[in-house]
C-alpha positions in Angstrom: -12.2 2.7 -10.8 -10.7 3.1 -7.1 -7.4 4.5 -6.5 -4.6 2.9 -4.3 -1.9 4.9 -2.6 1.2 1.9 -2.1 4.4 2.9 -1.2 5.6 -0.9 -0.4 5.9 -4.0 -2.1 2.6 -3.7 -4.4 4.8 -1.2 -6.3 6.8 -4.1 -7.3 6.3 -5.3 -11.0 6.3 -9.5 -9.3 4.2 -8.3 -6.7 1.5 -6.7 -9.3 1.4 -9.5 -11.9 1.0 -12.1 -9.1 -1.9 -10.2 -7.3 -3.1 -8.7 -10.3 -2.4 -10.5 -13.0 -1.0 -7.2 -14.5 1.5 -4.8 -14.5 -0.1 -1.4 -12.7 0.9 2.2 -14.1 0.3 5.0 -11.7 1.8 8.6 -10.9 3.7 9.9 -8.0 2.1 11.1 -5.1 2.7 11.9 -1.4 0.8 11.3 1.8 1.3 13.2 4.2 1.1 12.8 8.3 2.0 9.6 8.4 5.9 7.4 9.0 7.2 4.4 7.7 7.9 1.4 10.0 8.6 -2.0 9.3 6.7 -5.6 10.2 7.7 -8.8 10.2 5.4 -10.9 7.3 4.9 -14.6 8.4 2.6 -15.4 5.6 4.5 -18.1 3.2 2.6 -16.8 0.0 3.2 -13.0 0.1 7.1 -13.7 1.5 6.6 -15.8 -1.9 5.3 -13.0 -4.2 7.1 -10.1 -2.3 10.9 -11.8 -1.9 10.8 -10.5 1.6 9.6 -10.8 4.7 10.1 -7.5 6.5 7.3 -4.9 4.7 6.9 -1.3 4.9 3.9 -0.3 7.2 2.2 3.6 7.5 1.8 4.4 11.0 -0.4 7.9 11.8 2.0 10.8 13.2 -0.7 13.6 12.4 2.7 16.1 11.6 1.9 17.0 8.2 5.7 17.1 7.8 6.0 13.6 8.4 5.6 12.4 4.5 5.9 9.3 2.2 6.7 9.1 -0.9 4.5 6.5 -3.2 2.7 5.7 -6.1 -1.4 6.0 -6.6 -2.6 3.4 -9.1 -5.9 2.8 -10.8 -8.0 -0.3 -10.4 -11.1 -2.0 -10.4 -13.3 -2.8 -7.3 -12.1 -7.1 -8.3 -8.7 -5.9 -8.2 -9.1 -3.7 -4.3 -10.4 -7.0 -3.2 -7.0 -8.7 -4.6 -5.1 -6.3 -3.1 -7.2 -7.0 0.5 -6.4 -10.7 0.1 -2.7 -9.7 -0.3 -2.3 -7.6 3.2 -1.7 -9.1 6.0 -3.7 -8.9 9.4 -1.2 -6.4 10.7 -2.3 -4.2 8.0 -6.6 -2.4 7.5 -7.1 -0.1 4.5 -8.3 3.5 5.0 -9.2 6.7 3.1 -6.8 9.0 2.6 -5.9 12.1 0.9 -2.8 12.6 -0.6 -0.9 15.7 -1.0 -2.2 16.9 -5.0 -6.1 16.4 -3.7 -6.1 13.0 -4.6 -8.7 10.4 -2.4 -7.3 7.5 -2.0 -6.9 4.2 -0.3 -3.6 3.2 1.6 -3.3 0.4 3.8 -1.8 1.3 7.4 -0.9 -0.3 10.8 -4.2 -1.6 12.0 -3.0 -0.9 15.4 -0.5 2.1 16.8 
């Protein structure tokens, strides 16, 4: 199983049965060092499955006191590659570690 930080619109029951086919349980976590910032999302079918079209993006601060607040689900390796076909060009998905321990992958700016 792989474990995926979001702390946007896959937290989103709609979002997670479209991309998914399922609805996702996960716990509370935090990552820290990084802000949230906002893009614009031009592609029809996630505006579709989100209901928006301005989405949350991480972008790197390295201030551990900069923190969001998310959730870390569980899923397979099929459903990480769902989740890559989801995300947009604007965002690339990294290893992380979250404030409990926890490894994880979030998906963040792909550029500063």
């Amino acid at each position: 199983m792989e474990k995926l930080f979001s702390y946007g619109t896959l937290q989103q029951r709609n979002v997670q049965i479209e991309t998914f086919g399922r609805e996702l349980s996960g716990k509370e976590d935090t990552l820290q060092g990084h802000q949230l910032s906002e893009v614009e999302i031009k592609d029809e079918a996630v505006i579709k499955a989100s209901g928006k079209n301005i989405h949350p993006i991480l972008k790197a601060s390295k201030d551990l006191s900069d923190e969001v607040k998310g959730t870390v689900f569980e899923i397979t390796k099929e459903e990480l590659q769902q989740a890559d076909s989801y995300e947009v060009a604007e965002y690339k998905r990294v290893s992380a570690q979250l404030k409990s321990g926890t490894t994880t992958w979030i998906y963040a700016a792909a550029t500063d």
